[in-house]
C-alpha positions as a printed Julia matrix, in Angstrom:
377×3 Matrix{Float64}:
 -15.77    5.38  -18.44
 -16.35    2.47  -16.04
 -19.96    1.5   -15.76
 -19.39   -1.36  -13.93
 -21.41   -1.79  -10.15
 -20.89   -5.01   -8.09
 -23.33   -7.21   -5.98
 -21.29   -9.49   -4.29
 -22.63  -12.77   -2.21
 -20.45  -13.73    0.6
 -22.03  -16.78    2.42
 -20.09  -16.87    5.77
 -18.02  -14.46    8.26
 -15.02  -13.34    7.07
 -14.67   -9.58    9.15
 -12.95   -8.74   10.93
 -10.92  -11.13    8.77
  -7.27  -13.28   10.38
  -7.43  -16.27    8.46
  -6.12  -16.88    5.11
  -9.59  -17.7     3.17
 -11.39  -14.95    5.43
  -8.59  -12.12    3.99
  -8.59  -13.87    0.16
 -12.61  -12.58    0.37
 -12.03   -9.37    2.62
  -8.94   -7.93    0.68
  -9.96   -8.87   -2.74
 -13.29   -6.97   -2.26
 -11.27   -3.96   -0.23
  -8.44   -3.66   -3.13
 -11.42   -4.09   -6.38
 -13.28   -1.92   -4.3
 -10.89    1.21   -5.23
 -11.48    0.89   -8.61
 -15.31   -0.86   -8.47
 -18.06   -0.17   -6.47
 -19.03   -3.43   -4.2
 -22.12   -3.83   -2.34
 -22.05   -7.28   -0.54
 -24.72   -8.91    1.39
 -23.12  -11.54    3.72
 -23.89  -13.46    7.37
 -25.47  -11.76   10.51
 -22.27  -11.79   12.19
 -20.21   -9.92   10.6
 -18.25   -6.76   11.62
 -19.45   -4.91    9.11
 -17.43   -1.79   10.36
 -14.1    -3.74    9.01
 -14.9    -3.28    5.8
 -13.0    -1.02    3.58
 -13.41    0.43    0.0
 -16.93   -1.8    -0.15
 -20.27   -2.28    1.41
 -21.42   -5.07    3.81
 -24.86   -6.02    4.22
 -25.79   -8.37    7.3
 -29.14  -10.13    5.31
 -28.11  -13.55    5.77
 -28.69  -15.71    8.48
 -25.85  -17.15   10.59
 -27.55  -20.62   10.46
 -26.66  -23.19    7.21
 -30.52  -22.8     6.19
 -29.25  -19.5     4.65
 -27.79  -21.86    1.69
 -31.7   -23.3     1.22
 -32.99  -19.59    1.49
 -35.65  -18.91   -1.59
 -36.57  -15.69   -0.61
 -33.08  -14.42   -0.86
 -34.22  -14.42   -4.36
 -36.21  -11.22   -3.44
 -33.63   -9.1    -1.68
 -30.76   -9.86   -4.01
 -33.19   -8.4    -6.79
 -33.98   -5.17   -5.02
 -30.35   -4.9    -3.88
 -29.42   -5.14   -7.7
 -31.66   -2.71   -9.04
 -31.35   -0.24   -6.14
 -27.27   -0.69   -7.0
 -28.02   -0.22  -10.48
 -25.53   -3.27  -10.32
 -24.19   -4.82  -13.65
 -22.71   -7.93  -12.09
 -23.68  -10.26   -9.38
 -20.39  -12.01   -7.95
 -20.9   -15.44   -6.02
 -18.07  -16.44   -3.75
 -17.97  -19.72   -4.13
 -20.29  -21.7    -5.96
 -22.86  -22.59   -3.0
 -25.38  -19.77   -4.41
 -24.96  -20.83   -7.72
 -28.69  -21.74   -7.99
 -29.73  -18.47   -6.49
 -27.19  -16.54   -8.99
 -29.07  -18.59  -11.87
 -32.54  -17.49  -11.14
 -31.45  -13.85  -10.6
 -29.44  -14.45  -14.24
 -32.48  -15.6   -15.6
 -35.08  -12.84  -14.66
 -32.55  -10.15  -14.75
 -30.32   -8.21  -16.77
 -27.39   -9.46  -15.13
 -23.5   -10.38  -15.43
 -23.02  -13.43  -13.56
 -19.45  -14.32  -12.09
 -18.09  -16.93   -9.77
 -14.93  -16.34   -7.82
 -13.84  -19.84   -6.96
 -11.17  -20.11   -3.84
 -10.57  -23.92   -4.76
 -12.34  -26.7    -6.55
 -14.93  -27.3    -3.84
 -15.44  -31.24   -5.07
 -11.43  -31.94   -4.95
 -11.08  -30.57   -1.87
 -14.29  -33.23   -0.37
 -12.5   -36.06   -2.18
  -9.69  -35.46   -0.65
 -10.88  -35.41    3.22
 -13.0   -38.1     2.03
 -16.49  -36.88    2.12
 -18.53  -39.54    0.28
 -21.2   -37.02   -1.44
 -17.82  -35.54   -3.33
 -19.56  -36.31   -6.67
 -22.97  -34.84   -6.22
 -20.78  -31.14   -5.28
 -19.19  -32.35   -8.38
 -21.91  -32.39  -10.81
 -23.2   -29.48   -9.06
 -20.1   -27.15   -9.26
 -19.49  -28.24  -12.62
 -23.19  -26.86  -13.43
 -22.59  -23.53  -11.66
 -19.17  -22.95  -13.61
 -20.72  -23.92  -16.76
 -24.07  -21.74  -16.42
 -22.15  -18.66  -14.86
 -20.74  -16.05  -17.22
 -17.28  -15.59  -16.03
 -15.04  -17.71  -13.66
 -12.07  -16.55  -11.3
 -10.31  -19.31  -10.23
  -7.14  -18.98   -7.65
  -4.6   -20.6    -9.43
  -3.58  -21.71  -13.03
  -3.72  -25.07  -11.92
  -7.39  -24.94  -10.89
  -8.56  -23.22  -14.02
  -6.97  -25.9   -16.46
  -8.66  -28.45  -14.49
 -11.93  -26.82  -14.42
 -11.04  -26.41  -18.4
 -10.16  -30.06  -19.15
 -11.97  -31.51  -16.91
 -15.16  -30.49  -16.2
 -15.53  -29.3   -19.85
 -15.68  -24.88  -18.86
 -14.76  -22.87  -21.34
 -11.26  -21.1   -21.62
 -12.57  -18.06  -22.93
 -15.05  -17.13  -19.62
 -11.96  -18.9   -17.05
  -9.49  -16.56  -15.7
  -6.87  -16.83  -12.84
  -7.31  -14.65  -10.1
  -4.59  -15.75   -7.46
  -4.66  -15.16   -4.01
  -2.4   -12.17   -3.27
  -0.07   -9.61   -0.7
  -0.43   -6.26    0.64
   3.41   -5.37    0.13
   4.29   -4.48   -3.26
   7.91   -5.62   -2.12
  10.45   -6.84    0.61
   9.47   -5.09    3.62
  12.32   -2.89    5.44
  11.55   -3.94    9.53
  12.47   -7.5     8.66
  15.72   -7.12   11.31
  13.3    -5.52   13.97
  10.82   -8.32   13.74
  13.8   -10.89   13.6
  14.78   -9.37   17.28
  11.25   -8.75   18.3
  10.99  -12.52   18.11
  13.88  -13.76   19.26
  13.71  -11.74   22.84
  10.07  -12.92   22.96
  10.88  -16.4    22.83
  14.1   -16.1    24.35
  15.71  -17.35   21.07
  19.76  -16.67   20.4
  21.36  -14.76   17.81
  22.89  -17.7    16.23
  19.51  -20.13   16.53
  17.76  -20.46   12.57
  13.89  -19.75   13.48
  11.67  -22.3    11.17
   8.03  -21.39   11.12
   4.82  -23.4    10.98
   1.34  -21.71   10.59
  -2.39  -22.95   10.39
  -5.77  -23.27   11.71
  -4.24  -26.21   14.01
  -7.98  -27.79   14.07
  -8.53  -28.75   10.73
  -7.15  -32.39   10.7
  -5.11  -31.6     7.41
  -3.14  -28.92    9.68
  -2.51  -30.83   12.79
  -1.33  -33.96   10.46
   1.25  -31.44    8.87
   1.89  -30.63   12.34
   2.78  -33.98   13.39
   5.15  -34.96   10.8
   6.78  -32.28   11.32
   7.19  -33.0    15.59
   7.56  -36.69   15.22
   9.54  -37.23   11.29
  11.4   -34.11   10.5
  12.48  -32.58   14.07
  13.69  -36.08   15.49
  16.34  -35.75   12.21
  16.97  -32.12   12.87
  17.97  -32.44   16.41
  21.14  -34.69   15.25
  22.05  -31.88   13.48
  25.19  -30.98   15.17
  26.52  -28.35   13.01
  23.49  -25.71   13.12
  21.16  -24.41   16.03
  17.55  -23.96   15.73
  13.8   -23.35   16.78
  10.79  -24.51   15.32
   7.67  -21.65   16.11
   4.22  -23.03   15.97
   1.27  -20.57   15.44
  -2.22  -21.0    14.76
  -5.55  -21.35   17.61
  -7.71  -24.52   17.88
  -4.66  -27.11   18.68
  -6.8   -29.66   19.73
  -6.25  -31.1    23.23
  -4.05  -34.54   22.78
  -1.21  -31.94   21.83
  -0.98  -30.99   25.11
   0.22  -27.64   23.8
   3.04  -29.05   23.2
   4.56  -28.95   26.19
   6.62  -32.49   26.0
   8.14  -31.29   23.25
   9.89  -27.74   25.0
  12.92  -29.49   25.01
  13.06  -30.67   21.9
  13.68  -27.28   20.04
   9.91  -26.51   19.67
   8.03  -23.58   20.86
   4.2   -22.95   20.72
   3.13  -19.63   20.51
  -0.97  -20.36   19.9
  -2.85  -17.71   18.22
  -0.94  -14.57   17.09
  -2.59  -10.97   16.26
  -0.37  -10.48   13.36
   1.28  -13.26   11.77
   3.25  -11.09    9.46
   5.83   -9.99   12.0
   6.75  -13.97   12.66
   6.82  -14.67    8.82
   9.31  -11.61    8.25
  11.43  -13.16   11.82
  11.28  -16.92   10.13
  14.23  -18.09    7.98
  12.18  -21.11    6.69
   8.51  -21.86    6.5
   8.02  -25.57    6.93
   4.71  -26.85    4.94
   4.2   -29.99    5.27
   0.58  -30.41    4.46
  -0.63  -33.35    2.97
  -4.47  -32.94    1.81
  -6.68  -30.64    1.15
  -7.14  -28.75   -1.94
  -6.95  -25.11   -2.97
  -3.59  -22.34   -2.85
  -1.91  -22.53    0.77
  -2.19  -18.93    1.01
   0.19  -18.83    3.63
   3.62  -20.31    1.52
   2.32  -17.22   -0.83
   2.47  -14.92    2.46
   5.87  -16.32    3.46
   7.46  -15.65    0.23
   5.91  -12.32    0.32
   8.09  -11.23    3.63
  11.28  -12.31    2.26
  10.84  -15.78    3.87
  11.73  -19.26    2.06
   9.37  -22.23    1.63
  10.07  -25.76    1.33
   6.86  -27.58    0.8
   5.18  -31.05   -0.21
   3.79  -31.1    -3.87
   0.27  -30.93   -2.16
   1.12  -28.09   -0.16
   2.26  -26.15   -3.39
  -0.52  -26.61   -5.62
  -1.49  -23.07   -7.16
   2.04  -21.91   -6.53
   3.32  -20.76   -9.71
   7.23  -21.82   -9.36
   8.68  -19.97  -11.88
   7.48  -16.59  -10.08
   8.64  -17.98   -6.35
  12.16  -18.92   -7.71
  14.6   -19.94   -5.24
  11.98  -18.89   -2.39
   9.9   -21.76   -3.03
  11.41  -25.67   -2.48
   9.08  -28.15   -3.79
   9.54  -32.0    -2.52
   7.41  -35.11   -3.34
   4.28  -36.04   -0.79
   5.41  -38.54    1.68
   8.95  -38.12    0.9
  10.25  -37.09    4.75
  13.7   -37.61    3.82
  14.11  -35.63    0.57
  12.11  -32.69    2.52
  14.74  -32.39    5.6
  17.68  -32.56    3.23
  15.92  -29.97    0.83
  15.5   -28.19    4.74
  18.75  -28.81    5.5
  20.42  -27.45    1.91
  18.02  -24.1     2.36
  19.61  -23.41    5.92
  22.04  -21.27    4.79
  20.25  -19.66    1.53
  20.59  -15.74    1.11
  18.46  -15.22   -2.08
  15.79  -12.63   -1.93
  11.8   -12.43   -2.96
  12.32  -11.28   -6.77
  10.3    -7.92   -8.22
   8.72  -10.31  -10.38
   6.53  -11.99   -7.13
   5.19   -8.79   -6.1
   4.23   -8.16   -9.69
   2.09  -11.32   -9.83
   0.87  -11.66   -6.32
   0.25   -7.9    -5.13
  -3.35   -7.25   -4.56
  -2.97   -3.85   -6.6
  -2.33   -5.49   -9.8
  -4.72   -8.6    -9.03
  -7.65   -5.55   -8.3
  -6.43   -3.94  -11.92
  -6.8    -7.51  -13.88
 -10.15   -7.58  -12.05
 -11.38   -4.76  -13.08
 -10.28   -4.94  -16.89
 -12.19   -8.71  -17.02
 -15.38   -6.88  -16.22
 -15.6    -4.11  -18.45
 -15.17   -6.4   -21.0
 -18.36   -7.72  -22.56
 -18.47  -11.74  -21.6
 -18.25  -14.32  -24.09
 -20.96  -16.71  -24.23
């Protein structure tokens, strides 16, 4: 029989969730959810009424004092007990100090479900406190009982590196909805194309982010001033490169010098899905940041190839992408638009094995088999 009841901290606003990190906390819960009761307590601002399969609890404040919060201490401890809850789940490793005082007064499983390795990702937009979030997210992994990280990659670092043991580490990757190719690809490939006015016999490339973040709009810019210049002398192949995402900041001039120049700019979109399943090619070209690009694993997921930098495709287990997924050294603008320009014509399909390893369903099972397990110490 499973015994095991969730308490889950979620420190920011992720419903109704669009954005890839905001759906990696929303879905995981709503997928684990069918098989384990959640109860989450998470900010003020929340729309708690999007949750599904699992509980939302607006009890923190919207403000960043919520992180410094001591009498949170209080309410997560009659949330437990009135859940009759057997693990406390941090996302992230912000509340790891409030998870260790609850672990120490209570009766309590403590686990950590890591989206990145916070400290890599500050080092690498060059925040200069990087190694004080170091020493403390090393602390939180190493006091906490069991660790989900989001890729292989970021579990053998946290393993070798900051010294956490193998047997408490455990990849739990980002995943998809779709356990397999979807069947309205066609109808989205048309949908787009009379949208956009975009002809039968134009290849659609694709480019997706939160265009605000500077790690975005820097992908963005290699791709409108390094690898479009080279595509439009192209003479044997037509083509339009869709840009999608909100927050473009301002000196982009949404993009309107560059209309004639093969490039369209759509903005924000309510469902990104239907303009992955239209794109031939995903183009990610970002250079920093750390963490799984959830959106190459989306891509792949509706049937749509990837070329990416080595950056962009850390967490990206190869081997399960296959032929989907075109990896290319950082910097290296030339190797990436021939890779682009050898995929153009590339029929190979998203393999059963991708759903396997990336479909929520089977991610939520793992999940679930983890925790009834007693935790090694």
């Amino acid at each position: 029989m499973n015994d095991v009841r969730v308490v889950s901290i979620i420190p920011y606003k992720i419903l109704p969730a669009r954005l890839g990190g905001e759906k990696g906390i929303a879905v995981f819960n709503e997928y684990v959810g069918q098989l384990i009761p959640i109860t989450a307590i998470s900010t003020r601002n929340n729309d708690v009424s999007a949750a599904k399969n699992y509980t939302v609890l607006n009890r923190l404040a919207n403000s960043r004092i919520r992180y410094f919060n001591i009498f949170l201490y209080f309410t997560l401890r009659k949330l437990i007990r009135q859940q009759k809850a057997t693990h406390l789940l941090i996302e992230h490793p912000y509340y790891g100090w409030l998870a260790w005082l609850l672990k120490k007064t209570m009766d309590i499983t403590w686990v950590v479900h890591s989206h990145n390795i916070e400290f890599e990702r500050s080092r690498s937009i060059g925040r200069w406190w990087w190694k004080a979030l170091k020493w403390y997210e090393q602390w939180v992994y190493k006091c906490s009982d069991i660790n989900f990280f989001i890729s292989d990659d970021d579990r053998i670092n946290a393993i070798t590196n900051l010294g956490i043991k193998k047997e408490k580490s455990f990849t739990i990757t980002y995943g998809v909805e779709i356990p397999g190719i979807p069947n309205d690809i066609e109808q989205c490939k048309q949908q787009i194309r009379k949208t956009y006015g975009i002809g039968a016999n134009e290849k659609i490339f694709l480019f997706n982010g939160t265009l605000f973040l500077h790690s975005n709009y820097n992908a963005l810019q290699v791709i409108l001033d390094t690898i479009n210049p080279v595509l439009l002398n192209q003479t044997d192949f037509k083509y339009k490169i869709l840009v999608c995402g909100k927050g473009l900041p301002v000196f982009f001039n949404e993009l309107k010098e560059y209309r004639d120049r093969n490039i369209i700019y759509a903005g924000f979109v309510d469902d990104i899905s239907v303009y992955f399943k239209a794109a031939d090619i995903f183009l990610n070209t970002v250079m920093s940041g750390g963490g799984v690009k959830t959106k190459a694993i989306e891509a792949i997921a509706y049937n749509c190839s990837v070329i990416s930098t080595q950056n962009g495709a850390i967490g990206l287990v190869k081997e399960i992408c296959g032929d989907k997924l075109a990896i290319v050294a950082d910097n290296d603008w030339d190797s990436y638009t021939a890779a682009l320009l050898s995929m153009i014509n590339q029929s190979t399909k998203t393999t059963p094995e991708f759903y396997k390893y990336y479909y929520w369903g089977n991610i939520a099972k793992k999940v679930e088999a983890i925790l009834m397990k007693k935790p090694q110490n």
